[in-house]
C-alpha positions in Angstrom: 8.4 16.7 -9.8 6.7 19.6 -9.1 4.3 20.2 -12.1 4.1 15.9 -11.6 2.2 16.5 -8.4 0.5 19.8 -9.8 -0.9 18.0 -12.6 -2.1 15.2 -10.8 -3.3 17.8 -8.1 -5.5 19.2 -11.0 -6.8 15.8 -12.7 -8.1 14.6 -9.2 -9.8 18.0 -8.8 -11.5 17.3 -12.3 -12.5 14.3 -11.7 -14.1 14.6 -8.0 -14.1 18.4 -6.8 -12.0 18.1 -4.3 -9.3 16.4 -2.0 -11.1 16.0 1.7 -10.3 19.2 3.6 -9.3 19.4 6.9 -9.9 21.4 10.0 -8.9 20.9 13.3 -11.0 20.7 16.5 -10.0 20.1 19.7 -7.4 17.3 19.8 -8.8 15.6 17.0 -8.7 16.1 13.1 -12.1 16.7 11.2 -12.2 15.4 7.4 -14.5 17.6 5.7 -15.3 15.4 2.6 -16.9 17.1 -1.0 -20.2 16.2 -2.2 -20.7 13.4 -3.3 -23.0 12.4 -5.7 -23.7 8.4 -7.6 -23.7 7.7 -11.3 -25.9 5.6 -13.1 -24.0 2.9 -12.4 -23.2 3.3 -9.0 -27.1 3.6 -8.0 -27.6 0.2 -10.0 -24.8 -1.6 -8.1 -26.5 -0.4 -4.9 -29.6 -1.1 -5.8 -29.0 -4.7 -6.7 -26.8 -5.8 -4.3 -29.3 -5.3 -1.9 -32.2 -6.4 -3.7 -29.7 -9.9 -3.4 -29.6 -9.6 0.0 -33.1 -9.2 0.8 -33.4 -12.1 -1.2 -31.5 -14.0 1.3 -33.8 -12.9 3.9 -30.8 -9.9 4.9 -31.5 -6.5 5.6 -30.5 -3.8 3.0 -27.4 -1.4 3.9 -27.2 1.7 4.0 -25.6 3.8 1.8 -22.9 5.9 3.2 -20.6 9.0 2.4 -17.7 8.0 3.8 -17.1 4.5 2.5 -18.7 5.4 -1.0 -15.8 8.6 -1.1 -13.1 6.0 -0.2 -14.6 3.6 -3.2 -14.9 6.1 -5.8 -11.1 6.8 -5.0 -10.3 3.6 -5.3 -11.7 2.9 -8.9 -10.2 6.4 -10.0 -6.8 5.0 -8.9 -7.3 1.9 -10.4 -7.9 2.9 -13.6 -5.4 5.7 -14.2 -2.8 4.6 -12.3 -2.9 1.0 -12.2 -1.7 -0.6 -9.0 -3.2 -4.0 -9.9 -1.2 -6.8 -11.9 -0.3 -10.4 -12.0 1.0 -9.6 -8.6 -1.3 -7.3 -6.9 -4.8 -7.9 -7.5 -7.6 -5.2 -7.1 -7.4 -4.2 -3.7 -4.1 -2.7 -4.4 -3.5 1.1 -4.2 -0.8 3.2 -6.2 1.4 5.8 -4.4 -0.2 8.5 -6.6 -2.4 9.5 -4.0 -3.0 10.9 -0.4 -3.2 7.6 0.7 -1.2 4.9 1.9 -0.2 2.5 -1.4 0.4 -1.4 -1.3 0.3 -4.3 -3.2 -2.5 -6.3 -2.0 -1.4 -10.3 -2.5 -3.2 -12.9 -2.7 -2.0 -14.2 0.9 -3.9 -11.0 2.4 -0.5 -10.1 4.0 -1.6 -6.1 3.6 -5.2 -6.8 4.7 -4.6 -3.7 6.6 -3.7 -1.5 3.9 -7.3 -2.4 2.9 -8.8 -2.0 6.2 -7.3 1.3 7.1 -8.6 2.9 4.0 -11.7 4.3 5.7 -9.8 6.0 8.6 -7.5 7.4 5.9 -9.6 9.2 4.0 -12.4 10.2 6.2 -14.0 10.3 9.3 -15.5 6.9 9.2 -14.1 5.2 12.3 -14.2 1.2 11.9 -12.5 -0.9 9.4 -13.5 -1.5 5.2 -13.8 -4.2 3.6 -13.7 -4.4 -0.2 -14.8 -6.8 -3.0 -14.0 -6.0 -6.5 -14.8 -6.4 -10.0 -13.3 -5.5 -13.7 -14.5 -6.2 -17.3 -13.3 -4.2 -20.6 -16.7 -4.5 -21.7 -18.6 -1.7 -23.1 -21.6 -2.3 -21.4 -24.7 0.1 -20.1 -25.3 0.8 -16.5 -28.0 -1.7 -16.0 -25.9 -4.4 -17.7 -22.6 -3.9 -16.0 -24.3 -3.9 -12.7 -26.0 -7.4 -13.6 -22.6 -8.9 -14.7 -20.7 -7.3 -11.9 -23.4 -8.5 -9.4 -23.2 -12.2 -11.6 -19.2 -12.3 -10.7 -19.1 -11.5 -7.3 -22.1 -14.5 -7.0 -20.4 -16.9 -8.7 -17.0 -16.4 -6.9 -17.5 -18.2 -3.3 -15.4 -15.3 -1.4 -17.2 -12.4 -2.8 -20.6 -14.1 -2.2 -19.9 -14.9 1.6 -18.8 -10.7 2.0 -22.4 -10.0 0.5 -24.2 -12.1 2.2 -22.9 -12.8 5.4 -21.6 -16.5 5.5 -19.1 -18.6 6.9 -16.1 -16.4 8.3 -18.5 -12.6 7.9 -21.6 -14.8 9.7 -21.3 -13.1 12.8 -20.8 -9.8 11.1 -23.4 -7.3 10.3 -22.9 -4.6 8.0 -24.8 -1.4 8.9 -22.3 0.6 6.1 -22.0 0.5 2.1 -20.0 2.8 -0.1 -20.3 1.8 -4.1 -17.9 3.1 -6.6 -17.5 2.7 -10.6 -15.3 4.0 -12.8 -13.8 2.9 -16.4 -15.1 -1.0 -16.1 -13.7 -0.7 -12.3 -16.3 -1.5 -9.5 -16.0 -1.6 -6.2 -18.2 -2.4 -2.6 -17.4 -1.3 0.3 -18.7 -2.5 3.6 -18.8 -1.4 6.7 -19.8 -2.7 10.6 -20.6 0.7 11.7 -23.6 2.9 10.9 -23.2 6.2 9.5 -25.3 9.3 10.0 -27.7 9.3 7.2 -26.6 11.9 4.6 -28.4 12.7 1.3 -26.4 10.6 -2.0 -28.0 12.1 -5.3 -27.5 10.6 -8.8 -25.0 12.6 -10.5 -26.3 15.6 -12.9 -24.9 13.8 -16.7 
């Protein structure tokens, strides 16, 4: 169990730098997240999904730290360790993690596990909300951002999150964190604002 945790202790590390540090101050808990930095990808799906909302006559969202740390763990998880199935669908976490797992069904009955994510993992202190995509696809960054952007159009739940409509209508997202990894994307969005910090595109 031991070398279990020290191996996956040392594949996260790989992969992002570092688990979120934290330091404390006063009564409260500080998460002291790594840098972070977008691929190719990533910047593509940001791009575009606002470029759709100004279409729409919405205002673009702002990129932030926080949620974008919380979706790049999320596609990592996805991919290796594979919470989804027929059962739990993409908004599922594992237990391989220092996170809270669940199996997100399709009756929303662990919307919280979803919504809790944020506060989990950083300092970010309102809710997330998540919409997800998947292909096996080999495709390039510029092409996997238009199909991914294409899915979440042409599925009526998806579109209402990006847009605003029906149940979100009154909502207005001032947050976006964008994550890609191994044909995983995900967007996450966010009521609150953020304190602008500088994203760059990741060094190949």
């Amino acid at each position: 169990m031991r070398l279990q945790i020290q191996f996956f202790s040392l594949l996260f590390l790989a992969l992002f730098g570092t688990f979120p540090t934290f330091s404390q101050e006063t009564d409260s808990i500080v998460k002291v997240l790594p840098e972070i930095c977008l691929s190719e990808t990533e910047q593509q799906i940001f791009q575009k999904v606002n470029e759709y909302r100004v279409q729409h006559d919405l205002k673009a969202v702002a990129l932030s730290k926080s949620l974008t740390y919380v979706a790049q763990n999320h596609v990592w998880d996805l991919a290796v360790n594979n919470p989804a199935s027929r059962r739990c669908n993409l908004h599922s976490w594992s237990s391989n993690g220092p996170w809270s797992s669940c199996c997100y069904t399709e009756d929303h009955k662990e919307a919280e596990c979803m919504w809790n994510k944020p506060k989990e993992l950083t300092n970010y202190p309102g809710d997330g909300y998540e919409i997800a995509y998947w292909t096996n696809e080999p495709l390039s960054p510029s092409r996997f951002s238009d199909k991914a952007l294409l899915g979440w159009k042409q599925s009526t739940e998806h579109n209402r999150v990006i847009l605003n409509k029906a149940e979100w209508q009154s909502v207005e997202w001032n947050a976006m964190g964008v994550g890609y990894y191994l044909g995983y994307a995900v967007i996450w969005f966010g009521t609150l604002s953020e304190e602008e910090q500088e994203i760059h595109l990741c060094v190949n």
